[in-house]
N, C-alpha and C positions, 0 to 999 in steps of 0.2 A: 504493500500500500504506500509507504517511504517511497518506493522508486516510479511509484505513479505518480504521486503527489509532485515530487520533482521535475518529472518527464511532463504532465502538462504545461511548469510554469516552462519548461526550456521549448515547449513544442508551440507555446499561445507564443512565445517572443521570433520563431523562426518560422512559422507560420502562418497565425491568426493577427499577425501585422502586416500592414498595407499603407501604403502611402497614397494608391490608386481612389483611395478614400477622396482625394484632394480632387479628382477628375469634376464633380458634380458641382463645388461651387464653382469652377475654373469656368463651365460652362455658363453658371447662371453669372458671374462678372462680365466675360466678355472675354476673361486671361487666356482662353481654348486657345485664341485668333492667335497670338504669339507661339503658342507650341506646334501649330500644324502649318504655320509658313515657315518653322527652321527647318536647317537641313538634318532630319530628322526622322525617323518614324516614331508614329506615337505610340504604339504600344510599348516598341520600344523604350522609349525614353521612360513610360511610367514603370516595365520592369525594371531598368536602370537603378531608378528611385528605392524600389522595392528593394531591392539586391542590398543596395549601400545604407539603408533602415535597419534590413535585417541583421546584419554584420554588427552592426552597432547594437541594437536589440541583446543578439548572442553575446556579443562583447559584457555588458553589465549586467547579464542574466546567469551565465556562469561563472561571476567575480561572485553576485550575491548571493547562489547556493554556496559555491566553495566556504564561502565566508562562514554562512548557518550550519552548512554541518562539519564545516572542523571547530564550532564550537558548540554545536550540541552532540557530534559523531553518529549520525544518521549514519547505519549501513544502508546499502544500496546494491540493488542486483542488475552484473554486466552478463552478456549472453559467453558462453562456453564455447562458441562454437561461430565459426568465420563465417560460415552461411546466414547467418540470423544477420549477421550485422551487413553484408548485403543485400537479402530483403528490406532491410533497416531504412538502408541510405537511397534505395529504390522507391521506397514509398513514400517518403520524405519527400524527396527532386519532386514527384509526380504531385504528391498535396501542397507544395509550395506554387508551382504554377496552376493546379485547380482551384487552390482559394486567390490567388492574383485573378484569375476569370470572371469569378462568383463576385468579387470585388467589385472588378470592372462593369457586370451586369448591372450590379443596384448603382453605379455613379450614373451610368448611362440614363438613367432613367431622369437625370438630371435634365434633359433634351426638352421631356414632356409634363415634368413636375417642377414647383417651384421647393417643396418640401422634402428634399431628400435623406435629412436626419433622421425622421421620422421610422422610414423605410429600413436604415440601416440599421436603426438602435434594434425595432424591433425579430429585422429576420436576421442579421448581423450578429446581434448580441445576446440576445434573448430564444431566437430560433435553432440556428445554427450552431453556435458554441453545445445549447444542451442537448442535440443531436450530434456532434458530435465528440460528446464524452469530456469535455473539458469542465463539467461539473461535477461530473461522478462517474465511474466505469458504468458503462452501461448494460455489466453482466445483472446487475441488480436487477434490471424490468424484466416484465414478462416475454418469455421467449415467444410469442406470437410476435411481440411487439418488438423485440430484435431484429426479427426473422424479415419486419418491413425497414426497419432503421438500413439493414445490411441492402436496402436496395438501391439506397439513397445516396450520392458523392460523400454524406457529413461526417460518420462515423469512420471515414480513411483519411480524416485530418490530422485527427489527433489518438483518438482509442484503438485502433488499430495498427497503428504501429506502436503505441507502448504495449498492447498483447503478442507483438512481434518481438518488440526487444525484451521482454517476460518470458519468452518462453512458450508461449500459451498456445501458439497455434501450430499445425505442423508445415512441413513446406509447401505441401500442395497448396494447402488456403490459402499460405502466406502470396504464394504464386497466384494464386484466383482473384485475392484483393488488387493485387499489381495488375491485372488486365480490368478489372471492373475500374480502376482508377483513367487507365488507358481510353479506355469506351469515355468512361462521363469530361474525362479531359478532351479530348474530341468534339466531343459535346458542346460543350461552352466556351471551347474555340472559336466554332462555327457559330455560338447565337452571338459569342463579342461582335466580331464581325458584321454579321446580318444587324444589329441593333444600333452599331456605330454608324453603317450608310444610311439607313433609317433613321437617324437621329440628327445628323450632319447635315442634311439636305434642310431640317427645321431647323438650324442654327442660325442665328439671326447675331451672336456677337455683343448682345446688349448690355452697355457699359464698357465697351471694350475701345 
């Protein structure tokens, strides 16, 4: 439970962080019109942002565990075995740009709403995070209701790869989750896109 507890604060600072966050008011100022005449592409650039967040994120997120458990000496459990920690760092790359996407959808929405905090807090922070396990392992629900969570992209953000680095799954699953991540990243590759030209054409710039 120690090495869960640990693993969502390291997995919410190297994942469930996003600067792509900024995309929605950028829209509603007018600041978009600067980013999409540099030389540039935008996704790019707001992965960019992401990247150099996140580093920093991990930077003072494992200065402040180190710090709490070499003064309270929390054990903590590492995987035995070099295959785990490649599914590990698989599942990871793949939920780093699936929640950079998921991001990107709710900013976009910045196009055709004025209120886009709203949106985020609630599927963002409230939705999201408790689907995907960054409030509590999600073995505690009823297994009907795992069995729908496991359909979903939320649960390969965070809870499934601390049941990866645990031990808990075997490699075939761990292998199943790595293509189910595949598929839904696919996914929401293709709605950024289709919702960015659709969005782009209503751009009007205003205040900009």
């Amino acid at each position: 439970m120690i090495t869960y507890v640990v693993g969502v604060v390291f997995l919410r600072s190297i994942i469930l962080a996003s600067r792509s966050a900024d995309l929605a008011g950028q829209i509603r100022s007018g600041e978009l019109t600067k980013i999409i005449i540099a030389p540039w592409k935008v996704f790019s650039y707001y992965f960019t942002r992401d990247v150099v967040d996140k580093v920093l994120n991990v930077f003072f997120a494992v200065l402040e565990m180190a710090m709490v458990l070499l003064v309270f000496e929390f054990p903590l459990y590492f995987p035995k075995n070099l295959e785990t920690y490649l599914y590990f760092f698989l599942i990871i790359v793949l939920a780093i740009f699936l929640y950079f996407f998921l991001s990107l959808i709710i900013s976009l929405t910045g196009f055709w709403t004025e209120d886009v905090w709203a949106t985020r807090w609630l599927f963002g922070i409230i939705f999201l995070e408790f689907f995907a396990g960054a409030f509590f392992p999600l073995d505690i629900l009823p297994f009907w209701l795992q069995k729908i969570i496991y359909l979903t992209p939320f649960p390969y953000l965070v809870f499934y790869p601390l049941k990866i680095w645990l031990g808990q799954v075997s490699g075939l699953m761990a292998i199943k989750a790595i293509l189910i991540c595949f598929g839904w990243l696919g996914f929401f590759s293709w709605l950024t896109r289709f919702l960015w030209q659709k969005g782009i054409k209503n751009y009007g710039a205003y205040g900009g």
